[in-house]
C-alpha positions as CSV (number, residue, x, y, z in Angstrom):
1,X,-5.3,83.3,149.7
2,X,-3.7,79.7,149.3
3,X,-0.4,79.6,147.4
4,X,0.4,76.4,146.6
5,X,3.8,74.8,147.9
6,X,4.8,73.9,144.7
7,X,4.2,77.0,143.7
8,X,5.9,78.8,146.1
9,X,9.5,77.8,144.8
10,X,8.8,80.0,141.7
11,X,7.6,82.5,142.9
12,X,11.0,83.1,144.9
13,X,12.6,82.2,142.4
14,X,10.8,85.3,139.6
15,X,11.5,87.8,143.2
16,X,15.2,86.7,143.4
17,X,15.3,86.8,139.6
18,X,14.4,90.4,139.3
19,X,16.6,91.5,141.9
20,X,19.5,89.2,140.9
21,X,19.7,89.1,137.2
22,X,17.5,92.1,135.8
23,X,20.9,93.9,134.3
24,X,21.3,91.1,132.1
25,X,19.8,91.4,128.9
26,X,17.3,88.7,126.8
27,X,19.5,86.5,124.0
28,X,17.8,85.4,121.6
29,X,18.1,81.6,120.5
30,X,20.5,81.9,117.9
31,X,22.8,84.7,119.5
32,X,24.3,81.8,121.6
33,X,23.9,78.8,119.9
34,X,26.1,76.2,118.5
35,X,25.1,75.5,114.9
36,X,26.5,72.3,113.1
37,X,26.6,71.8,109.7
38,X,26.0,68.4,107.8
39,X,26.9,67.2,104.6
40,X,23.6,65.1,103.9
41,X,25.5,62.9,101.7
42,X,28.1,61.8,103.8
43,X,26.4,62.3,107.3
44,X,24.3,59.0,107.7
45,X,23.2,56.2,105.0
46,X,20.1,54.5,105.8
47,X,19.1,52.5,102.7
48,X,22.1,50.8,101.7
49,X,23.2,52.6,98.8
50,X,26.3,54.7,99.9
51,X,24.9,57.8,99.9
52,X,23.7,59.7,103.0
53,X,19.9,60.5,103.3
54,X,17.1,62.4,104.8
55,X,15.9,59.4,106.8
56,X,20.1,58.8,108.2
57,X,19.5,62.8,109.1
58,X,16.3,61.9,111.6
59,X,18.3,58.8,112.6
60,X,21.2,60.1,114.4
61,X,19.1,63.6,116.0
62,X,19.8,62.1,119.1
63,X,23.5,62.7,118.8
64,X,23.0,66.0,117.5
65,X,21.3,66.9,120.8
66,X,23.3,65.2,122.8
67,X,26.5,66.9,121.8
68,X,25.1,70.3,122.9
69,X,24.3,71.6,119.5
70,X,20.9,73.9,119.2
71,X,20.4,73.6,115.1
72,X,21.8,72.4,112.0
73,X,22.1,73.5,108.8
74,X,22.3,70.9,105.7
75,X,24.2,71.3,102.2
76,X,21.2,71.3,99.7
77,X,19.4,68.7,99.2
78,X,17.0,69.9,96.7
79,X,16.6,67.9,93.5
80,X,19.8,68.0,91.4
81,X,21.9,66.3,88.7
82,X,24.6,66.6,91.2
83,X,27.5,68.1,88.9
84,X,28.2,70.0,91.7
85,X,26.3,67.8,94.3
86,X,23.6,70.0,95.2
87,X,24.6,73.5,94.5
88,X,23.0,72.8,90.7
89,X,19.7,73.1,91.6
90,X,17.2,71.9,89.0
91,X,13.5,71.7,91.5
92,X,14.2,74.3,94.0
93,X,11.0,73.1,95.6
94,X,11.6,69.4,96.0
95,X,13.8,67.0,97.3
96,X,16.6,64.8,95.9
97,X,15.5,61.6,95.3
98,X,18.8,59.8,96.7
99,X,18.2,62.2,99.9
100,X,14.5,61.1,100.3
101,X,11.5,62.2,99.6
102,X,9.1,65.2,100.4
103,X,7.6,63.0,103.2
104,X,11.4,62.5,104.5
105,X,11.9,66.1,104.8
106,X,8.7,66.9,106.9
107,X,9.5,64.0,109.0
108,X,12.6,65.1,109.8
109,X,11.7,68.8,110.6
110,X,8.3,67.4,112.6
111,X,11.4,65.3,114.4
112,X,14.2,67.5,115.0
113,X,11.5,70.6,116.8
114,X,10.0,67.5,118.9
115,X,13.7,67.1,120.0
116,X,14.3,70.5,119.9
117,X,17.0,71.5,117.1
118,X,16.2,74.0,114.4
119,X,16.6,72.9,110.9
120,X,18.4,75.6,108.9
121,X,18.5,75.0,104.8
122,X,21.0,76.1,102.3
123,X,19.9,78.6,100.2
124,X,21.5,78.8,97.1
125,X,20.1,82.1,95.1
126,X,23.2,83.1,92.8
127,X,22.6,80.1,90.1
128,X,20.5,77.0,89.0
129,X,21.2,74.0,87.3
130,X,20.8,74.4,83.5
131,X,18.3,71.4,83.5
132,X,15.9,73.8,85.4
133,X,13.0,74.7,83.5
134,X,13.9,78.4,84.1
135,X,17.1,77.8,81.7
136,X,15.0,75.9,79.3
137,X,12.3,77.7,79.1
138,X,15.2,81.1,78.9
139,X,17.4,79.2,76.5
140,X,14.3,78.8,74.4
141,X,13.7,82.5,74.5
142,X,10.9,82.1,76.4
143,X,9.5,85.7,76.7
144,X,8.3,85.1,80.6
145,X,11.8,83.2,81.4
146,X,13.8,85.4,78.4
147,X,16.0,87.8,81.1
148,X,15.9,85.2,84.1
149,X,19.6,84.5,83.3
150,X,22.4,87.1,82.0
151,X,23.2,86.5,78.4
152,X,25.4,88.4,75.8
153,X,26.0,88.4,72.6
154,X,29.5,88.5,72.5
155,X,32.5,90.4,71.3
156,X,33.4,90.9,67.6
157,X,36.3,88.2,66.4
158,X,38.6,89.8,64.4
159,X,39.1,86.6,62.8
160,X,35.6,86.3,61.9
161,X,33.2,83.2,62.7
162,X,31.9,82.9,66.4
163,X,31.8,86.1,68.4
164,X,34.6,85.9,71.5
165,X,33.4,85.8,75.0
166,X,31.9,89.3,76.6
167,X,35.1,89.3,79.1
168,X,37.9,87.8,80.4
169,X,36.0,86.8,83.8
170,X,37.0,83.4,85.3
171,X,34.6,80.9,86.7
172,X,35.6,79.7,90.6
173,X,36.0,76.0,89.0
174,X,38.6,77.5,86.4
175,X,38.5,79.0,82.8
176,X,36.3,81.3,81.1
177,X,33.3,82.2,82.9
178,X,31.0,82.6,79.8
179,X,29.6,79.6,77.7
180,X,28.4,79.4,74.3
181,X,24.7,78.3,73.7
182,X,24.0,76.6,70.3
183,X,20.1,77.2,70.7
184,X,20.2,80.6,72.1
185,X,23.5,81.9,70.0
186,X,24.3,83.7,72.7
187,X,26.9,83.4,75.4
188,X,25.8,83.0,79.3
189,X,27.3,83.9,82.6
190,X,28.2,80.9,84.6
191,X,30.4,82.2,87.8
192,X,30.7,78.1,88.8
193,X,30.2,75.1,86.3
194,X,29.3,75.6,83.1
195,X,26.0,73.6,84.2
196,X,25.2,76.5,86.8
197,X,23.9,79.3,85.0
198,X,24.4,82.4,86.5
199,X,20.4,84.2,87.7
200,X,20.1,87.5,86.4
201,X,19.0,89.7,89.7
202,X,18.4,93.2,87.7
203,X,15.2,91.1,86.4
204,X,12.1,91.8,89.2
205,X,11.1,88.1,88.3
206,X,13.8,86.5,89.8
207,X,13.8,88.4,93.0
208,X,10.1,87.3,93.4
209,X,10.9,83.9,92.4
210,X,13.4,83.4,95.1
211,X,11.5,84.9,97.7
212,X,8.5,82.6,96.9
213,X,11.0,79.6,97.3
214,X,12.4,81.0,100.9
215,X,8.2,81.4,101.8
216,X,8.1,77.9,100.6
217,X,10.3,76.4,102.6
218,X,9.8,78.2,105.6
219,X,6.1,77.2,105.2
220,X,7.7,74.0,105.6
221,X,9.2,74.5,108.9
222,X,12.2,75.0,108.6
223,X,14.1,78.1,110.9
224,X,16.7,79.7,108.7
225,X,18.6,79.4,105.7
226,X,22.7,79.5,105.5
227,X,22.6,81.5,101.8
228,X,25.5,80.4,99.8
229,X,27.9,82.1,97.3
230,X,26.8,85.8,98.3
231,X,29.0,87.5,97.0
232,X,28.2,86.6,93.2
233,X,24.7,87.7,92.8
234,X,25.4,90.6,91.1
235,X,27.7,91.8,88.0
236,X,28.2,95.1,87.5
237,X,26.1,96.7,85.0
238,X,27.3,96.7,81.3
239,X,28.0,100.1,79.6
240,X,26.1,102.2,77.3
241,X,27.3,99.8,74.2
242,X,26.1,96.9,76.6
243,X,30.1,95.6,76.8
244,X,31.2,94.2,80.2
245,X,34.4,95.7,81.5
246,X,37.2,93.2,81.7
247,X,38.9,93.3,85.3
248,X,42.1,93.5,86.2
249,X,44.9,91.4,86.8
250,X,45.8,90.4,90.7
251,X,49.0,89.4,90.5
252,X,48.6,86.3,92.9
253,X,49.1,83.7,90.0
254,X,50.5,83.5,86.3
255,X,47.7,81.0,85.6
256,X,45.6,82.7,83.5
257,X,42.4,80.0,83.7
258,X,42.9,80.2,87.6
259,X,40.1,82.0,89.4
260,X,42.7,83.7,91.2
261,X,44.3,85.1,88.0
262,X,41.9,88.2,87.9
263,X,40.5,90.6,91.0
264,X,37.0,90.7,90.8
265,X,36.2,93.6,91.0
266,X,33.0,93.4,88.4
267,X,31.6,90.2,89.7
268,X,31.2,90.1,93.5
269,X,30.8,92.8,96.2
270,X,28.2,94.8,94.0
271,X,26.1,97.7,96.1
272,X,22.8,95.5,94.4
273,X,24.2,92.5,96.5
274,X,23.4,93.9,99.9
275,X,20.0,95.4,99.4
276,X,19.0,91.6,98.1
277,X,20.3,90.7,101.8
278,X,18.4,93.4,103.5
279,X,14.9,92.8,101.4
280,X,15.6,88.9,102.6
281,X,16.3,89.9,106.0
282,X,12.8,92.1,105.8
283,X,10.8,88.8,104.7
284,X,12.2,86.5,107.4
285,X,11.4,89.4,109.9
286,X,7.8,89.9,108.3
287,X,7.2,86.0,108.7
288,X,8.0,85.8,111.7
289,X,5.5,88.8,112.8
290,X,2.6,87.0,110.8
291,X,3.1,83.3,111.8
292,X,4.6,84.0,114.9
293,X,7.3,81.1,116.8
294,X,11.0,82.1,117.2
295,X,13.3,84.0,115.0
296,X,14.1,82.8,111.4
297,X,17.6,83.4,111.0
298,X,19.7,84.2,107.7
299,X,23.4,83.1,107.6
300,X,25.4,84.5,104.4
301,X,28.2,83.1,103.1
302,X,30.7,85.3,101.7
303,X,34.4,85.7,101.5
304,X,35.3,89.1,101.4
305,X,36.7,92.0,103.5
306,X,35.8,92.7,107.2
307,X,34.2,96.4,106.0
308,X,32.2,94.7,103.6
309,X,30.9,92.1,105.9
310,X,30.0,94.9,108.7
311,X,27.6,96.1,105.8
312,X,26.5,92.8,105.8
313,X,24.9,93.1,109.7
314,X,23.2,96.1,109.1
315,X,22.9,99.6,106.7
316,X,24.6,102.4,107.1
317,X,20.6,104.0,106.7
318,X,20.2,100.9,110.0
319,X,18.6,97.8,107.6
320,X,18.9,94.9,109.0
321,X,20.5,92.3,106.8
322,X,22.2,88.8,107.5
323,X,21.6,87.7,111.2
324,X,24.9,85.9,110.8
325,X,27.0,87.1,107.5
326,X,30.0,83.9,108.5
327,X,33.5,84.8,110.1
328,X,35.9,83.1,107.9
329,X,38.9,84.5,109.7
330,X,39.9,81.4,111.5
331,X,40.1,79.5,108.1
332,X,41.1,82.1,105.8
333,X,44.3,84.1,108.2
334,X,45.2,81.6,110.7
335,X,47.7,78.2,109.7
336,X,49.7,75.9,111.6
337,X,52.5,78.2,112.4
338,X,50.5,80.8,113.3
339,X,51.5,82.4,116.8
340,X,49.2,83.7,119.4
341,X,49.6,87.2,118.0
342,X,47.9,86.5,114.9
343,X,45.3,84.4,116.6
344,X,44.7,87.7,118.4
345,X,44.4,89.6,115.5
346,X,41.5,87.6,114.5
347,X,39.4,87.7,117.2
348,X,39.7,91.2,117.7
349,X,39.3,92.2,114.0
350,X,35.9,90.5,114.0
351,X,34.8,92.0,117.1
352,X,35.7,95.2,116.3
353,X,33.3,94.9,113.1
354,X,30.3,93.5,114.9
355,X,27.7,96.5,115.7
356,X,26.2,97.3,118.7
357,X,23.3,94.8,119.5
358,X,24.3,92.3,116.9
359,X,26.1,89.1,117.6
360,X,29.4,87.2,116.8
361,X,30.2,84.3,115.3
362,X,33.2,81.6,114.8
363,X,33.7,79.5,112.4
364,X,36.6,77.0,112.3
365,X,35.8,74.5,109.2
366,X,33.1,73.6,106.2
367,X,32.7,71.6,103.3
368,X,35.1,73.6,101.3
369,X,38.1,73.3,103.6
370,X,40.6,71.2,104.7
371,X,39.8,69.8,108.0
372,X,40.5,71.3,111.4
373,X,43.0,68.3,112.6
374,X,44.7,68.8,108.8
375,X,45.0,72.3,108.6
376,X,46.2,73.0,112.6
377,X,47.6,69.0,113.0
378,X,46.0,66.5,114.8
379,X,47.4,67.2,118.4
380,X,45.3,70.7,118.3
381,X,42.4,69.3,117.9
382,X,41.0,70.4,121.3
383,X,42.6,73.6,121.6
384,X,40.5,74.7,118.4
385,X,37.4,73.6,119.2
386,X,38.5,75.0,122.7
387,X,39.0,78.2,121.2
388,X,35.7,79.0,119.1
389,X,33.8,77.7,121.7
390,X,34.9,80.0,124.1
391,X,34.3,82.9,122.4
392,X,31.5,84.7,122.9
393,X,28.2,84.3,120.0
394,X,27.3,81.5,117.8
395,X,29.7,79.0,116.8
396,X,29.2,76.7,113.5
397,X,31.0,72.9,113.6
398,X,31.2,71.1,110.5
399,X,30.5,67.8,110.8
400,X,33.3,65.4,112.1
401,X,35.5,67.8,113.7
402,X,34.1,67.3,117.0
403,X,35.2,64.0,116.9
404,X,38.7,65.5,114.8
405,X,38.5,63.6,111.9
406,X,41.1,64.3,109.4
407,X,41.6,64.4,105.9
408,X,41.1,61.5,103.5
409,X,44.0,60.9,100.5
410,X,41.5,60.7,97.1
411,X,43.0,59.5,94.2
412,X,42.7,60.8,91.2
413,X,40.6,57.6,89.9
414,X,38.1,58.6,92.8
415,X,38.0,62.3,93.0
416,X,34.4,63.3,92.3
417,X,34.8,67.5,93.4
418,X,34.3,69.1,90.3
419,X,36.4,71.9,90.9
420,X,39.0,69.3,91.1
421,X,37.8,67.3,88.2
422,X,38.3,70.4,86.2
423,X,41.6,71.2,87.5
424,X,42.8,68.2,85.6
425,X,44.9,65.1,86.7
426,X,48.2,67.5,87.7
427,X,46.4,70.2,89.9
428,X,43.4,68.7,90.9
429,X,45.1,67.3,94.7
430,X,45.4,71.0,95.1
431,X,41.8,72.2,94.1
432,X,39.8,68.8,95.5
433,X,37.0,69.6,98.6
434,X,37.1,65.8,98.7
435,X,39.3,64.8,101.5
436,X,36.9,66.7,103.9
437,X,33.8,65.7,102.4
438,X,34.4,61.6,103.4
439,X,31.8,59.4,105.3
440,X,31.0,60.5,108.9
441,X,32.6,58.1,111.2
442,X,30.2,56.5,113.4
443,X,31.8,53.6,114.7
444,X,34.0,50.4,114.3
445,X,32.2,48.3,112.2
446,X,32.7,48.1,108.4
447,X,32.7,51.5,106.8
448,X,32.6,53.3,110.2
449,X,28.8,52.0,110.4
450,X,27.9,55.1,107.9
451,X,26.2,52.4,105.7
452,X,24.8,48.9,106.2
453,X,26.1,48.4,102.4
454,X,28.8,47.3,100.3
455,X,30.3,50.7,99.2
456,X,30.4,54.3,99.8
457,X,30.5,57.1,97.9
458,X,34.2,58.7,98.8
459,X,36.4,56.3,101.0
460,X,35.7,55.9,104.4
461,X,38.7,57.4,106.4
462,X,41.4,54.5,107.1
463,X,41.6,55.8,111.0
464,X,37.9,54.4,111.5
465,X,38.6,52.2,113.5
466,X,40.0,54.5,116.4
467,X,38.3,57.8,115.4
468,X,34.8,57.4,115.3
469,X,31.4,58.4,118.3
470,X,31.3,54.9,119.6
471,X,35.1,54.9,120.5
472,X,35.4,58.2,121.6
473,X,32.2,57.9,123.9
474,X,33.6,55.0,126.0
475,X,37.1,56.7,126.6
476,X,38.1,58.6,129.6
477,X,39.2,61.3,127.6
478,X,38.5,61.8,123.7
479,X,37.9,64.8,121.5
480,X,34.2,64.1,121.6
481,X,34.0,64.3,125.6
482,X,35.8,67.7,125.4
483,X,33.7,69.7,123.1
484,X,30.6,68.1,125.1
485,X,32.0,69.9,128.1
486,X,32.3,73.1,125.8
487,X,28.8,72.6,124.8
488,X,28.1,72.5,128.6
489,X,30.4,75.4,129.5
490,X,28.8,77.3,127.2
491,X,25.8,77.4,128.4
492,X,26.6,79.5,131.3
493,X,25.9,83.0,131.9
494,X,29.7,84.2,131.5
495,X,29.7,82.8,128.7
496,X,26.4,84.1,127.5
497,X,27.1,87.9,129.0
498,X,30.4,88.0,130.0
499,X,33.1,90.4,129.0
500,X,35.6,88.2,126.5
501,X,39.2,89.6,126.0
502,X,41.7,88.0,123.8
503,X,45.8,87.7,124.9
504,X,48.6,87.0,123.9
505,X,50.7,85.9,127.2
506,X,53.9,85.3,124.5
507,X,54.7,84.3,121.1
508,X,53.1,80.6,121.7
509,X,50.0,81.5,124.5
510,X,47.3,82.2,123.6
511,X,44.3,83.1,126.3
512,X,40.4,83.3,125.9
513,X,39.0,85.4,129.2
514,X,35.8,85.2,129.8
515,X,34.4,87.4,133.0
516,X,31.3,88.8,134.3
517,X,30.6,90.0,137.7
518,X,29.8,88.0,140.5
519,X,29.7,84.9,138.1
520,X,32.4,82.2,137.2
521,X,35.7,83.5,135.7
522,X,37.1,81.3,132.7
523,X,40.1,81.1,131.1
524,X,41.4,78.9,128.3
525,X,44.4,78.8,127.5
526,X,46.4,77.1,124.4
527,X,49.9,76.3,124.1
528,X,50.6,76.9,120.0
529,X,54.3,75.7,120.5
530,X,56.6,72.6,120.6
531,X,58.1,73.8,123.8
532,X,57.2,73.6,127.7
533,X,55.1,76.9,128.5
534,X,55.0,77.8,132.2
535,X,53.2,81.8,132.8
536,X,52.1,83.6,135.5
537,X,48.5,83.8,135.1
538,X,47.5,86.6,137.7
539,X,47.5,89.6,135.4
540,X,45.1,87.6,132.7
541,X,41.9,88.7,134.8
542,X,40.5,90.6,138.3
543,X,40.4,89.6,141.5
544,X,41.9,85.7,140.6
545,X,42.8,83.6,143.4
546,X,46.0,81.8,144.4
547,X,44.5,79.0,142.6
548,X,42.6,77.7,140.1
549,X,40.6,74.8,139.2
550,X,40.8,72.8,135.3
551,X,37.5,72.4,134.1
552,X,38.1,71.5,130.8
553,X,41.1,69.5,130.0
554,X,42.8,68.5,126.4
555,X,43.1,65.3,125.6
556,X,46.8,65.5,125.9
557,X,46.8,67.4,128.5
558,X,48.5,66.1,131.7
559,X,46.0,68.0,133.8
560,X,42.8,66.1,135.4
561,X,39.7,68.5,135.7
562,X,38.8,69.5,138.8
563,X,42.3,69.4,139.9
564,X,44.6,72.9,141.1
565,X,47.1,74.7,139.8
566,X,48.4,77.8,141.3
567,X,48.0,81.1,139.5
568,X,51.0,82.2,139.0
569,X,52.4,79.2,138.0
570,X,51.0,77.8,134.9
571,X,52.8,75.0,132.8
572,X,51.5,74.2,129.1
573,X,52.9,71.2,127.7
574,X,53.6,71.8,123.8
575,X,50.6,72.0,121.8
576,X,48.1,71.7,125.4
577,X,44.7,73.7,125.8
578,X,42.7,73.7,129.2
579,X,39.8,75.7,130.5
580,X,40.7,77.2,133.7
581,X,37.8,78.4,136.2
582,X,37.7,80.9,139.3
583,X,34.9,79.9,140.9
584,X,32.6,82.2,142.6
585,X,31.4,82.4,146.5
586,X,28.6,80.0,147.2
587,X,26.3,82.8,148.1
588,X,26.8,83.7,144.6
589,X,27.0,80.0,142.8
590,X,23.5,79.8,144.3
591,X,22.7,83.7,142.6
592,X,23.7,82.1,139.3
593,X,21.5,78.7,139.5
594,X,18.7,81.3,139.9
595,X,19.4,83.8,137.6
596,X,20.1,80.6,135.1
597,X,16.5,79.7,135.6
598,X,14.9,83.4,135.9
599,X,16.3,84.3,132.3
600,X,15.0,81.0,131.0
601,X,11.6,82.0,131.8
């Protein structure tokens, strides 16, 4: 039998592959990939009118791709008054108009999978806007739409006239959490503005509702959904007199109309909650098995404790819930002074929670949060994308921080966060999302080439001009170029498979090990401190040489990659990171180009 010659190479390659690289398991797409989130509306403008669109999305795919990234996820863009800019959904089956249009959307999915990227969309299931026809048509009394939200009729007043609020449960965006309706005479949970209605989940209806709109979309192409505000979906049920308990005081804060001000012990964390994650888990599974392709994926937002978010992965009775329920633990327990210790602490904590068969995942910024370079200062840029990124799992970037934007100062006179708006003029620098939310900076142009207008929505950042893609791309070393090389790193088998173990060489090192047998050894390593670090770097894995090589160097770093450094003789400048890399036997660089192939089959 003839065997053709260009055959022939695969064919050796599929024998060596079995023998080689059999004991290494299948990963599925998402188990390894680096997701980046984007804030349509400051991402990319391409009409003119300030606002980032659908169209400035499809534009700038390229990028996306070329940074390493495997899918995005995007805040909502569903149709919206935009109280809350997106999360008030009014049309949870259209677009917003100052996004795009329907057409917009399926271009941009039809564009991103010719590319390659998933599209992953937010999900936001706990509340509407009140100008949906749901809270008409409930407000109304509606009898189909009459329970789709959770009223109440309120407490007695002692001092006659109105009734008094069910509770004493605070919104996230301050103050009572109840609001009054004229039409209805009833009061009506709202756990965010009083313009997003709260859904009532004990009502079968809504349940179906939402998972018709997931169906929708997913129709549409899309591979996922990022499913926001968790947490909230469910209130506790009210007692026999149908009274809602009021919950107790935390103790954090004296001020009583601060979220803060109260645990919440009757409005988040509910048992309900998680079986609504595992029936959505079962849908995406179920769609997937009847329209075939590659796995839909659900990634939950929710901040709450490490057992609660083990529950999250999977049942105790083994139902599959959230694909990825997020790690906040590098936003919410790590701050600038933080030492190597505590960074420990973090990583281990989350491992320690993630079940057998079920992957990790890091994430170092969003839309909510000060920005990476604000939070950790600008000259750790590197060492925290360094750090997530060599951590074994997904990874999720929020948009800008690969290039370390910062920060923007807001005024007062342009803050358009609600939650800061309703903070009020002395407390609202302390509650605004603003300052992270600012234009993506593209290049040098006016207003950082995010619009070919006159204006944007939030001010463009006033470091523009040195921070942007287009500057960063033509330097020899810039943030950008280093998580590139991340993004590359990453995509080799130790870091795919490879045994990951987390040290603390002193109070201010911190090292990332990465091994697996026969393969590359890595190890990154961050200087937290303001002083001169030299270690001895033998102990940190097996069998290390005299030397090692840089593969991944800070950008102030004094190191050159590719160059040596001798093991047991490491020196960190303050505030440095660098990958380091024992490199295998060439017998076995040329197992790993194999097995690299083999398990890409």
């Amino acid at each position: 039998m003839f065997i053709s010659s260009r055959v022939l190479p695969s064919l050796l390659m599929l024998a060596l592959g079995v023998v080689w690289c059999a004991e290494l398991p299948k990963r599925d797409w998402w188990e390894k990939a680096g997701f980046y989130q984007i804030y349509p509306r400051s991402f990319k403008d391409s009409d003119g009118d300030g606002i980032g669109d659908l169209n400035g999305i499809t534009s700038k795919l390229a990028y996306l791709k070329e940074i390493g990234v495997r899918a995005f996820w995007m805040s909502p863009i569903n149709k919206s008054p935009m109280v809350d800019f997106g999360y008030d959904i009014s049309d949870y089956r259209d677009i917003q108009p100052e996004y795009g249009t329907m057409a917009d959307f399926e271009n941009l999915v039809k564009e991103a999978k010719r590319v390659g990227l998933k599209v992953i969309m937010d999900l936001v299931p706990n509340h509407s806007s009140d100008k949906h026809e749901w809270f008409v048509k409930s407000e109304n009394r509606d009898p189909d739409y009459d329970a789709y939200y959770v009223w109440h009729d309120g407490r007695d007043n002692p001092q006659g006239g109105r009734k008094l609020p069910p509770s004493n449960w605070i919104q996230a965006f301050r103050k009572s959490a109840w609001q009054w309706s004229e039409k209805r005479q009833q009061y009506y949970l709202h756990q965010f503005t009083v313009e997003q209605p709260d859904l009532n989940y004990r009502n079968p209806k809504v349940v179906q509702e939402m998972k018709d709109i997931i169906t929708f979309w997913l129709d549409k192409g899309v591979d996922g959904f990022r499913v926001d505000a968790v947490p909230f979906l469910f209130e506790v049920l009210p007692a026999a007199n149908g009274s809602f308990p009021d919950e107790p005081e935390s103790g954090l804060t004296q001020d009583q109309d601060d979220f803060d001000f109260l645990e919440h012990v009757y409005t988040q964390n509910q048992p309900e909650t998680l079986d609504m994650v595992y029936q959505w888990r079962e849908l995406v599974d179920n769609y997937q098995k009847e329209k075939g392709g590659e796995t839909r994926v659900l990634m939950t937002e929710g901040y709450t404790s490490l057992e609660e978010l083990r529950k999250y992965y999977v049942s105790a009775a083994g139902r599959l819930g959230s694909h990825m329920p997020f790690n906040f633990g590098m936003i919410n327990d790590l701050k600038i002074d933080s030492t190597a210790d505590d960074f420990v602490e973090v990583v281990q904590s989350w491992m320690n929670i993630v079940p057998t068969g079920h992957a990790a995942n890091w994430v170092m910024g969003n839309h909510d949060r000060p920005r990476v370079g604000t939070r950790f200062g600008q000259s750790r840029i590197d060492a925290m994308n360094m750090i997530i990124l060599s951590l074994p799992g997904a990874t999720v970037t929020y948009q800008g921080e690969e290039i370390g934007m910062t920060d923007v100062y807001i005024s007062w006179e342009e803050t358009k966060d609600p939650a800061a708006c309703n903070a009020g003029e002395d407390l609202f620098a302390e509650k605004s999302r603003d300052p992270c939310r600012t234009p993506f900076q593209w290049d040098s142009s006016t207003l950082a080439g995010f619009t070919n207008g006159n204006t944007t929505w939030l001010p463009v950042g006033p470091d523009y001009r040195t921070i942007n893609v287009q500057v960063q791309n033509g330097l020899e070393k810039s943030h950008l170029k280093v998580y590139k090389a991340m993004m590359r790193l990453r995509e080799g088998k130790t870091f795919h498979y490879g045994s990951v173990k987390a040290r603390a060489v002193n109070r201010n090192v911190f090292a990332i090990v990465r091994e697996l047998e026969d393969y590359n050894t890595y190890i990154t390593l961050v200087n937290l401190g303001s002083a001169i670090e030299t270690i001895d770097g033998i102990g940190l894995a097996s069998k290390l040489p005299k030397k090692l090589r840089f593969e991944v160097v800070g950008v102030n770093s004094h190191h050159v990659r590719g160059g040596a450094v001798a093991t047991n003789d490491i020196l960190l400048l303050p505030n440095e990171s660098f990958v380091l890399v024992a490199r295998v036997a060439p017998v076995d660089r040329l197992q790993e180009s194999i097995c690299e192939a083999w398990l890409e089959q």
